[in-house]
PyMOL commands that place a pseudoatom at each C-alpha (Angstrom):
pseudoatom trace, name=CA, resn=UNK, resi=1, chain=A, elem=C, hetatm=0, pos=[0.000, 0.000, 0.000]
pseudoatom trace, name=CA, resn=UNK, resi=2, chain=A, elem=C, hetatm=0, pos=[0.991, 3.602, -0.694]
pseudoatom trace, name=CA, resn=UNK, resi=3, chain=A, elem=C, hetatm=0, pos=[2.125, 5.234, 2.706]
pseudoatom trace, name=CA, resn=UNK, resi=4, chain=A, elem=C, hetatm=0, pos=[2.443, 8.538, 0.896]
pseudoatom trace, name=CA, resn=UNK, resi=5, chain=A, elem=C, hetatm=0, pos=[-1.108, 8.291, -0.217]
pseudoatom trace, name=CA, resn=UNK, resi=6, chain=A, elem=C, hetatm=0, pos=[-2.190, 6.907, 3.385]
pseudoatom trace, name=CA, resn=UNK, resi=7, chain=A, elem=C, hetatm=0, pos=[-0.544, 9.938, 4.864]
pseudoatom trace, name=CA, resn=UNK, resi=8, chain=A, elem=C, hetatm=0, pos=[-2.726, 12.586, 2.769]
pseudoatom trace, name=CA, resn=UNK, resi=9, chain=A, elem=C, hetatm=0, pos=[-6.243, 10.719, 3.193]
pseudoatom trace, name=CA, resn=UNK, resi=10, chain=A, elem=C, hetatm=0, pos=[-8.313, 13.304, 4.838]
pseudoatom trace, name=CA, resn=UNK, resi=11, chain=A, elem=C, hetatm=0, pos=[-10.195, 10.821, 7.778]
pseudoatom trace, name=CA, resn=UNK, resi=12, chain=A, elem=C, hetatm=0, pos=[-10.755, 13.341, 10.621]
pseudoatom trace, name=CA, resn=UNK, resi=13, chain=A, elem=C, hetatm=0, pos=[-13.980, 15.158, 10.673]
pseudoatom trace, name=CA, resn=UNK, resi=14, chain=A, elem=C, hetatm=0, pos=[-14.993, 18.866, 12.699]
pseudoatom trace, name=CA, resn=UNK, resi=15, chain=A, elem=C, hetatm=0, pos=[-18.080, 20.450, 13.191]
pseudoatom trace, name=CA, resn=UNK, resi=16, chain=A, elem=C, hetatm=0, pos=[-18.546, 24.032, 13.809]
pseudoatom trace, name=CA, resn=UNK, resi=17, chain=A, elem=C, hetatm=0, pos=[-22.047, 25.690, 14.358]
pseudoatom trace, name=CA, resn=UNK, resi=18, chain=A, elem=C, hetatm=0, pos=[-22.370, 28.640, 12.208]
pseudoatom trace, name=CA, resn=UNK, resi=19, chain=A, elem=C, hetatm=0, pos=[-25.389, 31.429, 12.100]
pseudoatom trace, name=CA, resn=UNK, resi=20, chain=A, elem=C, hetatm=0, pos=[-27.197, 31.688, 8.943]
pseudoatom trace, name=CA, resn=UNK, resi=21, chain=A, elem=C, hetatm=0, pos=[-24.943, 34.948, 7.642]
pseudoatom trace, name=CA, resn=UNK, resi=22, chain=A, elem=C, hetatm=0, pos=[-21.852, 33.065, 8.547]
pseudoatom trace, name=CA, resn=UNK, resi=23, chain=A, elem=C, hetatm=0, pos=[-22.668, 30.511, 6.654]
pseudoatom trace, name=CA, resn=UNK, resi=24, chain=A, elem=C, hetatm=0, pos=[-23.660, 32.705, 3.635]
pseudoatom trace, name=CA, resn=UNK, resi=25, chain=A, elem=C, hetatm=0, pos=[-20.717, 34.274, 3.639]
pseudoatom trace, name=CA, resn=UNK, resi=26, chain=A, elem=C, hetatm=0, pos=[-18.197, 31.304, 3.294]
pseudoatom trace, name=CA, resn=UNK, resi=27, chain=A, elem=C, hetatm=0, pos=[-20.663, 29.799, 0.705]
pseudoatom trace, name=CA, resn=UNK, resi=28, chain=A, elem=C, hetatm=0, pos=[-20.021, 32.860, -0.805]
pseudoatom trace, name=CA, resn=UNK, resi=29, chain=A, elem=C, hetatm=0, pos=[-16.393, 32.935, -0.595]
pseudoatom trace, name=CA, resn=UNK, resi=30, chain=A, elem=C, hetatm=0, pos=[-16.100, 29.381, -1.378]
pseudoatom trace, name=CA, resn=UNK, resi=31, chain=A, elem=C, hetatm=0, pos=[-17.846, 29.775, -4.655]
pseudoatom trace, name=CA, resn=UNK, resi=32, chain=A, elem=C, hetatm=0, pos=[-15.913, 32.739, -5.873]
pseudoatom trace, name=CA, resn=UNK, resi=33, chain=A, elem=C, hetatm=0, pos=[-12.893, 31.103, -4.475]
pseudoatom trace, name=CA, resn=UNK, resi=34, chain=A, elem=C, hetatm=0, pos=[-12.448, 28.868, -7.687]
pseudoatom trace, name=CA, resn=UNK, resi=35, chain=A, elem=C, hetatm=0, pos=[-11.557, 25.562, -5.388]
pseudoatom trace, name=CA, resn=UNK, resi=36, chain=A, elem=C, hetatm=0, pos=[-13.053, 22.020, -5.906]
pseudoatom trace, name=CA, resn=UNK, resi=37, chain=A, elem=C, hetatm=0, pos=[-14.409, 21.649, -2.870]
pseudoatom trace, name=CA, resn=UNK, resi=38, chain=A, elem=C, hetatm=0, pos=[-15.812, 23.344, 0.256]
pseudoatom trace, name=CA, resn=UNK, resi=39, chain=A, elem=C, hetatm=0, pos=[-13.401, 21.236, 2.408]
pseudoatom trace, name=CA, resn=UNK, resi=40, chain=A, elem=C, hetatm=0, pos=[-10.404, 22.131, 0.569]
pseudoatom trace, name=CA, resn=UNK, resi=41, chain=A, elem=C, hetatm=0, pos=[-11.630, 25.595, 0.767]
pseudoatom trace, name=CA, resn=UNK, resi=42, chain=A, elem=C, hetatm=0, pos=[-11.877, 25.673, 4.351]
pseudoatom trace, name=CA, resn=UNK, resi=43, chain=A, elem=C, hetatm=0, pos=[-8.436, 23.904, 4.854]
pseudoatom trace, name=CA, resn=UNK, resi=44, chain=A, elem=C, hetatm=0, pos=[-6.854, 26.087, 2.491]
pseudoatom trace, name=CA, resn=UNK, resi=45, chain=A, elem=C, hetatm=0, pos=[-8.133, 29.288, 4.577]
pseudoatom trace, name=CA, resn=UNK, resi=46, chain=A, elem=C, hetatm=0, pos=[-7.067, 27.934, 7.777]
pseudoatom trace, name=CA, resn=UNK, resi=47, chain=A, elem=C, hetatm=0, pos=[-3.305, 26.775, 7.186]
pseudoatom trace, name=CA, resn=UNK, resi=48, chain=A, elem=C, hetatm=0, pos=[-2.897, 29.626, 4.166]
pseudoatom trace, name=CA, resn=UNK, resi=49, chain=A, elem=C, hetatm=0, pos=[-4.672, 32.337, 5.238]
pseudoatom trace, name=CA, resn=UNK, resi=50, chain=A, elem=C, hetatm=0, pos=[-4.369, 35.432, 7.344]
pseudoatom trace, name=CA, resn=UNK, resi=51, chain=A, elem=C, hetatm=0, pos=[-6.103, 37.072, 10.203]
pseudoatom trace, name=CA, resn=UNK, resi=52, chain=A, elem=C, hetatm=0, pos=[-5.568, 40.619, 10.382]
pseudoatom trace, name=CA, resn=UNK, resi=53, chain=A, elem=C, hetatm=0, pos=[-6.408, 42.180, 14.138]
pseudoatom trace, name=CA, resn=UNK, resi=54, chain=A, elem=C, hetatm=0, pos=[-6.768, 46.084, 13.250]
pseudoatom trace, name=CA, resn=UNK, resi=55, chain=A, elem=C, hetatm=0, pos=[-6.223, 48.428, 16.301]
pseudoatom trace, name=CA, resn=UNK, resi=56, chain=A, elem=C, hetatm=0, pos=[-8.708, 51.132, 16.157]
pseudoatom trace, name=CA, resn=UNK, resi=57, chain=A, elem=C, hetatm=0, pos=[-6.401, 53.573, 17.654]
pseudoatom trace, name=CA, resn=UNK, resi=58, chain=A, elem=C, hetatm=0, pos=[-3.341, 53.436, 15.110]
pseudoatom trace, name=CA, resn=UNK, resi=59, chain=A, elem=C, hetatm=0, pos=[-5.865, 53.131, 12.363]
pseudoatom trace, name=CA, resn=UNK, resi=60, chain=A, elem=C, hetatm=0, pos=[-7.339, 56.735, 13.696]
pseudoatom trace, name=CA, resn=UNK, resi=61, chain=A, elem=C, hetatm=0, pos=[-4.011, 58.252, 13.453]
pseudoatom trace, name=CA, resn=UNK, resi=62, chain=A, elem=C, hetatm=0, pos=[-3.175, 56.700, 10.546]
pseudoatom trace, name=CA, resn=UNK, resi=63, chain=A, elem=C, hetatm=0, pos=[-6.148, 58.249, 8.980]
pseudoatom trace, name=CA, resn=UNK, resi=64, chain=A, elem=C, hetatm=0, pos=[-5.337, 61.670, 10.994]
pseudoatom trace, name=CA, resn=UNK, resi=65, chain=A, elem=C, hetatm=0, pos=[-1.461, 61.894, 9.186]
pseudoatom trace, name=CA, resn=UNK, resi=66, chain=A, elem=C, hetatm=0, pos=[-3.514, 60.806, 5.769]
pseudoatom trace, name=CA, resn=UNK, resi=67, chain=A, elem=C, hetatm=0, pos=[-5.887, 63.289, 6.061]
pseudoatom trace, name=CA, resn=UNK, resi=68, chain=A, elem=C, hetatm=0, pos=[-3.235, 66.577, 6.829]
pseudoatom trace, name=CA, resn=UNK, resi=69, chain=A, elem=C, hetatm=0, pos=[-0.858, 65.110, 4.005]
pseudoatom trace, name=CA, resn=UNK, resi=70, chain=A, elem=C, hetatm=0, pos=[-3.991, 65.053, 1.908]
pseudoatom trace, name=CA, resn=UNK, resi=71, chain=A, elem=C, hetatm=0, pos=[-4.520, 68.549, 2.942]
pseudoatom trace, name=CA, resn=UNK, resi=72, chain=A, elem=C, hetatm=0, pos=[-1.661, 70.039, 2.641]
pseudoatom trace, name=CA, resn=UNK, resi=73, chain=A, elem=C, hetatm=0, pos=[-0.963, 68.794, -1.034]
pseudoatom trace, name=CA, resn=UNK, resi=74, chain=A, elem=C, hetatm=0, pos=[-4.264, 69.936, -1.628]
pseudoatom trace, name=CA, resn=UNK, resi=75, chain=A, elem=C, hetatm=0, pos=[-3.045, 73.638, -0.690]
pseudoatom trace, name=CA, resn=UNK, resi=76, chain=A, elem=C, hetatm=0, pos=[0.082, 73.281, -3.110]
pseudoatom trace, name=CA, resn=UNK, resi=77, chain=A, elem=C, hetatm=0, pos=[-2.682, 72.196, -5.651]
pseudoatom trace, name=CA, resn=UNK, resi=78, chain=A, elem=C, hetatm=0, pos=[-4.361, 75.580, -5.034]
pseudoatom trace, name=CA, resn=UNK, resi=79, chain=A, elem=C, hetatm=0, pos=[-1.291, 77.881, -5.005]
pseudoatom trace, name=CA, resn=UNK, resi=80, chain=A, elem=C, hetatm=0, pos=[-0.175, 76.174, -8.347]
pseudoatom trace, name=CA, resn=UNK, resi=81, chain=A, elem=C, hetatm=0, pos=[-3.246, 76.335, -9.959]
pseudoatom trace, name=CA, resn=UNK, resi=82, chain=A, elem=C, hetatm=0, pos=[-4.086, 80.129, -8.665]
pseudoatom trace, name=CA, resn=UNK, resi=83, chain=A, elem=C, hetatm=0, pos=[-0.222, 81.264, -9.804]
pseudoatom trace, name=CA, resn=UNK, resi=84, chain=A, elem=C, hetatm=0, pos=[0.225, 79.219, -12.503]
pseudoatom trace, name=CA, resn=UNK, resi=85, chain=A, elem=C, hetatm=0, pos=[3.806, 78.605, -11.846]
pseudoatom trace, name=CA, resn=UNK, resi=86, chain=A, elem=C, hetatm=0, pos=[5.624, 77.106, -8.802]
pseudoatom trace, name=CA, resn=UNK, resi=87, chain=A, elem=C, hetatm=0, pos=[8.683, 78.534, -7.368]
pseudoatom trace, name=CA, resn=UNK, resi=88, chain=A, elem=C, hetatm=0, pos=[11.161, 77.577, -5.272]
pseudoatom trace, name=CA, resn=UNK, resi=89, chain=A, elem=C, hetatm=0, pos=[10.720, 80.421, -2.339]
pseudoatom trace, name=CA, resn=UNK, resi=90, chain=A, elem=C, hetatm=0, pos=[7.131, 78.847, -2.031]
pseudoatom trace, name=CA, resn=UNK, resi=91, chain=A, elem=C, hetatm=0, pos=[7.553, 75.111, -1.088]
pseudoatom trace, name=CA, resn=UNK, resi=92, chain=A, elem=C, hetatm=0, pos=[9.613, 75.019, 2.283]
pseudoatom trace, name=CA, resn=UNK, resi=93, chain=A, elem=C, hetatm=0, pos=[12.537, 72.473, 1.355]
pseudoatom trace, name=CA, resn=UNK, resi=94, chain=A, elem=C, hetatm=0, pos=[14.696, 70.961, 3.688]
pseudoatom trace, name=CA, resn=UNK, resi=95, chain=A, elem=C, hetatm=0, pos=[18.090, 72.005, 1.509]
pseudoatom trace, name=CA, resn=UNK, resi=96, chain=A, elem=C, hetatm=0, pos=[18.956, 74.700, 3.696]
pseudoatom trace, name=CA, resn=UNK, resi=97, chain=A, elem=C, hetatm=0, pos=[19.528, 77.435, 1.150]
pseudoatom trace, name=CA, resn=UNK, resi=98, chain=A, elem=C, hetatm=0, pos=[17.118, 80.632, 1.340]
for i in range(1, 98): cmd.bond("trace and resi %d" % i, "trace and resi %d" % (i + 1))
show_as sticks, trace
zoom trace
């Protein structure tokens, strides 16, 4: 008999209760997923997928930086556009010449 194929024959079986919109979704994301088969789906998200944990506090001030970098090109957008030209006396570089 083939050890290597004894080795790979899936004979353990889990059960999970799910509610009905759990179970929705990973219908859902099993048939987009393109995979033969729901179990191979599910075993394929377990040992090859991630699990992000997103910590509402660095996402807030990663959306505070975001949101003055958006603002402040947005003011260079205006000045350019209102002057038509750029020059070098109005963007504050860090070359140390004045």
């Amino acid at each position: 008999m083939n050890t290597k194929k004894q080795e790979n024959t899936h004979n353990r079986y889990m059960q999970i209760r799910l509610t009905q919109e759990e179970y929705d979704a990973i219908e859902h994301k099993f048939r987009n997923s393109g995979l033969k088969s729901r179990s191979e789906f599910i075993r394929t998200m377990i040992f090859k997928g991630h699990i992000v944990h997103l910590n509402q506090t660095e996402l807030q001030e990663i959306y505070r930086l975001v949101s003055t970098i958006t603002n402040n090109v947005n003011q260079i957008a205006v000045g350019v556009n209102s002057m038509g030209k750029i020059y070098a006396e109005n963007i504050g570089t860090n070359s140390g010449e004045n």
